[in-house]
N, C-alpha and C positions, 0 to 999 in steps of 0.2 A: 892856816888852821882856822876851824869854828869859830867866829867873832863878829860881834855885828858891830858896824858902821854908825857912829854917831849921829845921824845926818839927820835934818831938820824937812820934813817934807810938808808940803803943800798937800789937803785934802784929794787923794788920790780915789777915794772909793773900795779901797783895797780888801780891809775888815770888815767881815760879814758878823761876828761872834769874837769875844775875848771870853778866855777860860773864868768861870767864877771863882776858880781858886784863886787867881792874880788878884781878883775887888774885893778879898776878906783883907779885914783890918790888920790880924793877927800876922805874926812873920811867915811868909812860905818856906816851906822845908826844901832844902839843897839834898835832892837826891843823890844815890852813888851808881856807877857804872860807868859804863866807855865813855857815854855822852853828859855826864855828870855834870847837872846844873846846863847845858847850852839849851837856850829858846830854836821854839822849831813851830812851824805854823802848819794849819792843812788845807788845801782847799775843801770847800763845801758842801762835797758830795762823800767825805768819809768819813764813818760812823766816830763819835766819841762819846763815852757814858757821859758828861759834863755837859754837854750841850747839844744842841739841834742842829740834824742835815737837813740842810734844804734844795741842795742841788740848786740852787737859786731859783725855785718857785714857790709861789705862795701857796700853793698844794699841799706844800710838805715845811711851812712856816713852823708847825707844831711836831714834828716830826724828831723824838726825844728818847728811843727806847732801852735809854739806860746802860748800852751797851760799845765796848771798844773795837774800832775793825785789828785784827790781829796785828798788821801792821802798828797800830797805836799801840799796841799793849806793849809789842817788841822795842818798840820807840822807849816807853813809862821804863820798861824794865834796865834799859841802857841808861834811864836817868836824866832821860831828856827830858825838859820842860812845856810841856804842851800849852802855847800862848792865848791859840785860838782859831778863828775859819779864815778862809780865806775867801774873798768873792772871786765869781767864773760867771765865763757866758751861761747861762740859765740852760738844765739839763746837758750841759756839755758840747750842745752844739748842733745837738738830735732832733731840736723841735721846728727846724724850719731853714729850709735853703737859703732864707736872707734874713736869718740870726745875727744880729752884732756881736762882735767880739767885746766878751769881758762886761756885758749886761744879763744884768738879771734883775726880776722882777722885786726880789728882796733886798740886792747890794746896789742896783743902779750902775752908773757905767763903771768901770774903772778907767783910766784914762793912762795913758804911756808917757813916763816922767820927763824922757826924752822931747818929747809934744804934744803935750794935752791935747792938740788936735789931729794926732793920729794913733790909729789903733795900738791896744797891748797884746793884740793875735788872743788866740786863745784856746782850748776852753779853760786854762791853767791859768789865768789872766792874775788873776790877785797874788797868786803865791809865785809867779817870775815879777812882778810889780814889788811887790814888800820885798822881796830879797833884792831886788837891785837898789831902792832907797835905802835901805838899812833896818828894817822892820825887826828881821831875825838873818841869821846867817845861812840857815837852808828851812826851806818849806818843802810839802808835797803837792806835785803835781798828779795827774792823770792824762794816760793817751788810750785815744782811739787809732785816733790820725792825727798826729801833727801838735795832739792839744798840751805836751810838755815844751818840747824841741820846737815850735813856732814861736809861743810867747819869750823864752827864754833868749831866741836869737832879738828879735826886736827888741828885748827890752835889757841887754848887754847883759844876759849872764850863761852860766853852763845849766844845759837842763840835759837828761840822762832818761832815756826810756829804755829799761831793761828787758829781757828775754821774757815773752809771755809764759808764765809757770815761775818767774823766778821771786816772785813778789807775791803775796797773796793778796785778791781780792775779795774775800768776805766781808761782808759789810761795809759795803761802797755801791752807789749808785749805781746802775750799772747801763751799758751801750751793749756788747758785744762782747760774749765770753771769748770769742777768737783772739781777739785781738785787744781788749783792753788791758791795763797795766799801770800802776802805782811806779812812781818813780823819782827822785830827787832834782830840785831847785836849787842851786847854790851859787855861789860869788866863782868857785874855782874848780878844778875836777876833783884836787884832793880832796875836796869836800864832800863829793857829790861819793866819793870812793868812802869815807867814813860812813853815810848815812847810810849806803847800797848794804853795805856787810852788816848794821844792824837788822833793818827790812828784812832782809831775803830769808827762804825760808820754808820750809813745805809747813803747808795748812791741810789736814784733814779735810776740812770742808772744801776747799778748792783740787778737784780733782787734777788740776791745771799745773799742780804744785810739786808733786807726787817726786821729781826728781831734784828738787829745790834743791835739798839737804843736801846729796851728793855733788850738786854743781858749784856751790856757791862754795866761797874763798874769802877770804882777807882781799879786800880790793885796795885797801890803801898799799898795805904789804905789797901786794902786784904792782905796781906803779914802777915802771921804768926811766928815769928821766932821759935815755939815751935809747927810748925805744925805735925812733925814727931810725937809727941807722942801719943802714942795709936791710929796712923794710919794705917789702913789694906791694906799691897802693895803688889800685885802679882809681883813675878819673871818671867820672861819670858826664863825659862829654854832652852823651844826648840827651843829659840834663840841661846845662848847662846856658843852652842857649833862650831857656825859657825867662830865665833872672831878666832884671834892670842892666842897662851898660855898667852903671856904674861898681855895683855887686861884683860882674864880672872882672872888672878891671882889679876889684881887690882881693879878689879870689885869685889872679893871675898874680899877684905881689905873693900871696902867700904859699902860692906852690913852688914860688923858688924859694920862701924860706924853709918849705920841707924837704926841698931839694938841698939846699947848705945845712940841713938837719941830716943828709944821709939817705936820705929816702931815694926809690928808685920807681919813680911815678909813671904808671901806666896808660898809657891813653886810649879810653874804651868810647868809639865814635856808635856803635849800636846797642840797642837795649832790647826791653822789655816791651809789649804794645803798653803802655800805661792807659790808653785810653779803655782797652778791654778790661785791665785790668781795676780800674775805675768804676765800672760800672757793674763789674761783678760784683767786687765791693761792697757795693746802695746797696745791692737787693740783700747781701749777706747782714750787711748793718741793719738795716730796717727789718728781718727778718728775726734776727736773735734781740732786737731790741725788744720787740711784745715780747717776747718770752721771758725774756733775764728781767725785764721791769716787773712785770705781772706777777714774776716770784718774787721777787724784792718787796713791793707793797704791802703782799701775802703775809711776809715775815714781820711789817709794821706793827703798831699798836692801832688797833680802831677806833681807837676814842681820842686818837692824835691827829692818824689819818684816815679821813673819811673817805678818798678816793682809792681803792682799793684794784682796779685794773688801768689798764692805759685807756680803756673806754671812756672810765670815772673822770683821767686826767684830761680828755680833749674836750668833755663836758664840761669842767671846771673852768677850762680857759674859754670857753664861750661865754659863762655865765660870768668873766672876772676880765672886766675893763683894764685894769693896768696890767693883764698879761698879754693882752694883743695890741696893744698901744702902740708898740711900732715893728709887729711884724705875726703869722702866720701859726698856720702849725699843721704845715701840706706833709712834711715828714712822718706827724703824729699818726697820723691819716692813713699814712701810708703802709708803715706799719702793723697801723689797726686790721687792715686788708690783706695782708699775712698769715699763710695757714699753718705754721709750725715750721718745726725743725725735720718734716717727714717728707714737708713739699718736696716732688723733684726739682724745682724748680729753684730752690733752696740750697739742697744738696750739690746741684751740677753746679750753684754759682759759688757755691766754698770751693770745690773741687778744682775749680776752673781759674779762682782767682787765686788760693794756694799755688798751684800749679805753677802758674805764669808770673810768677813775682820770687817762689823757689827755687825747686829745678830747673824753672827755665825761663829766672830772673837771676836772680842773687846767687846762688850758689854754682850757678852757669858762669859767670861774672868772672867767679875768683877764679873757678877750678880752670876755665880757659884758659885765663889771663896771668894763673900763676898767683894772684895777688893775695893778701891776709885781711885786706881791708878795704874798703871801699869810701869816695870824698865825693862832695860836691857843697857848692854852698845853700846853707839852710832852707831862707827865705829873702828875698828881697828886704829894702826900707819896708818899714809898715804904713801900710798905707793911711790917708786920711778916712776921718770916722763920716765924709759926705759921702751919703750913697751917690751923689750926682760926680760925685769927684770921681776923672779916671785916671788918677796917679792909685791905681790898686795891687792887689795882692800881684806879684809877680814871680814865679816859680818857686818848687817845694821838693824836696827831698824827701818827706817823711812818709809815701804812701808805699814804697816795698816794705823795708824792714816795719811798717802798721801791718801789714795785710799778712808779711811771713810769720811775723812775731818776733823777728829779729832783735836786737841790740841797737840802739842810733844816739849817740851821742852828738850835741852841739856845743860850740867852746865857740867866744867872740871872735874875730876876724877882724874888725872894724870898723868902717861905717860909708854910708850909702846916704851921701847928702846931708850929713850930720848926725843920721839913725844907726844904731847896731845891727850888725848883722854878723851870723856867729858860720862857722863850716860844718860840717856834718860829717861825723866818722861812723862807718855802719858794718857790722862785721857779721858773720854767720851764727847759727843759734849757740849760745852758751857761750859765745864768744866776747861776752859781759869784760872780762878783767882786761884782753889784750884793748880792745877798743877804748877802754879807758885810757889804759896806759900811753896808748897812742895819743890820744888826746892831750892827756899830761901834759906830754913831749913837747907837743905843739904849743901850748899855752908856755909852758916855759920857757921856749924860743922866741914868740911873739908879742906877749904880754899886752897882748893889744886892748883889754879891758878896760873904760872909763868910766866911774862911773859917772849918772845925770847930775848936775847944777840945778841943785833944788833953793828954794829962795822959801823962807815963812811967809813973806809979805803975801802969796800967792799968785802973785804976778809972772 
């Protein structure tokens, strides 16, 4: 249940913003509702009337319009306590193909508790960071691709990227209407199944949402703890061989503990082209990204932020030494070079990466192979933060259910040379509660969670 960890941590980088309600002298009020009185963090790129989004650029340092993203409001009104931001890789991860994970130009690094000298993945870096030292018991992440479900596997906790529509994004920074999505950071999945059924939700303004209300559920309620058995789960073989050996090896421990759970594990040696389906991808990202940014700006206050298109923004980083300090902004660029949502060029690569990562990825998958759910492990160790270091990122699960808009939950698994590394459960669209559940299952047979040995001394 909702509880945060005592623990005493070493300067992580983690908090970008603490709420001004917590530094008034006067008592804070213990709200009432489901989440009555629990602390809850967010990362930095979602609106809150209390404080400034900065998506971690100094762009948007002043960036304060007084307003909650819907998500917040649903959070306040369950009576959660909103603590404050969380730092992230700077704009999410959009501004440059050799982006550090969990820097930005406002928060500076974050750093993975596990080992300061190697990465907290990202672009959710601060809010899978604060929830695994004990900061608060669940924060908000955001995904494109990978940027809940990455940090959360390296930095030992459950991170949950729900069905595109099932969450509203209104007022939240924005990547890619396709495929972005708000989603919970937590210690466990019961957790993550408390925060999802506050969230979820149709929002008027996100047209994305439209079937929220009818989909969404009690997801704690849903929780099976015997859901493993005589469950049909495909392997995702021709993932698999992308990981670390070591990864693999504990990935291969765990499927016989889902196997003595009842599970009836499928093994799927063919896929998807992931390469094709990668590059459709770019062009879709960097395509909707002028546009979803360009409106977002739009919607700012101008006397907050003075950069007003993504033009403004790439000018700004030219003109601002500590944002190119240690790296680019050939994405920005790219972008910029972008002629809408009209291009065919646009059009055929939604079309084309939809395609091949749905009907003739994901949902190919199950409906061949019979199966409910789909595995494979996350991410490797995380890598070190030396660009020159080639102990690096090693294989990822998170680019189908990004690109479908799928469901993709990670739960810890346990550890890859002393780092976390969590499994990935991925199910088809709306398939939010079983995927959970599945997960559940797994975590309550495994229990493989530890959390880091944090020391004050900082050493």
């Amino acid at each position: 249940m909702l509880s945060a960890d005592n623990a005493t941590a070493e300067p992580l980088n983690t908090l970008i913003a603490v709420s001004p309600a917590l530094l008034e002298e006067n008592e804070f009020p213990i709200p009432s509702g489901s989440m009555r009185g629990l602390p809850i963090l967010l990362k930095d790129n979602i609106e809150t009337a209390d404080m400034p989004t900065t998506a971690g650029s100094l762009a948007l340092s002043n960036n304060a319009p007084g307003r909650d993203a819907p998500l917040v409001t649903r959070l306040r009104d369950a009576g959660a306590v909103i603590l404050g931001k969380t730092n992230l890789s700077e704009w999410a991860n959009i501004r440059s193909t050799n982006s550090i994970s969990g820097w930005s130009a406002v928060g500076g690094q974050t750093r993975n508790p596990y080992d300061a000298e190697r990465t907290p993945c990202g672009s959710s870096s601060g809010s899978a960071v604060a929830v695994a030292i004990g900061l608060a018991p669940a924060a908000i992440g955001t995904e494109t691709n990978g940027s809940i479900v990455c940090p959360a596997s390296v930095n030992g906790v459950v991170g949950f990227k729900p069905t595109v529509g099932l969450v509203s994004r209104t007022h939240i920074v924005p990547i890619s209407h396709s495929q972005d999505t708000a989603g919970p950071i937590t210690t466990t999945v019961e957790d993550a199944a408390i925060v999802l059924t506050v969230i979820a939700g149709s929002d008027p303004l996100d047209p994305a949402t439209v079937e929220a209300d009818a989909r969404k559920v009690d997801y704690r309620a849903a929780l099976e703890p015997n859901s493993l058995s005589g469950a049909r789960i495909g392997v995702m073989w021709f993932l698999v061989g992308n990981y670390s050996a070591e990864t693999q090896a504990v990935f291969a421990q765990n499927l016989q503990a889902l196997r003595d759970a009842g599970a009836d594990l499928v093994e799927i040696a063919d896929g998807p082209d992931m390469q094709a389906i990668g590059a459709a991808q770019r062009q879709v990202l960097i395509s909707e990204l002028k546009v979803g940014l360009n409106a977002y700006l739009a919607s700012t206050d101008s006397t907050q932020v003075p950069t007003r298109t993504l033009a403004d923004l790439i000018a700004f980083n030219d003109a601002e030494p500590l944002e190119m300090v240690l790296f680019g902004q050939e994405l920005f660029l790219r972008a910029e070079a972008t002629s809408g949502l009209e291009d065919p060029v646009y059009v055929a690569a939604r079309e084309s990466s939809l395609r091949m990562s749905g009907p003739e990825g994901i949902d190919k998958m199950m409906a061949d192979n019979r199966v409910i759910a789909l595995i494979a492990p996350t991410t490797s160790r995380a890598w070190t933060n030396d660009p020159a270091d080639d102990d690096r990122a090693q294989g990822s699960a998170s680019t189908l259910a990004a690109v479908t808009g799928y469901p993709h939950l990670t739960v810890p698994m346990g550890f890859d040379r002393g780092m976390p590394v969590g499994m990935s459960f991925i199910g088809g669209k709306w398939d939010d509660a079983r995927v959970l559940s599945l997960g559940h299952a797994f975590e309550r047979r495994t229990m493989a969670r530890r959390a880091p040995s944090l020391r004050s001394d900082g050493n």
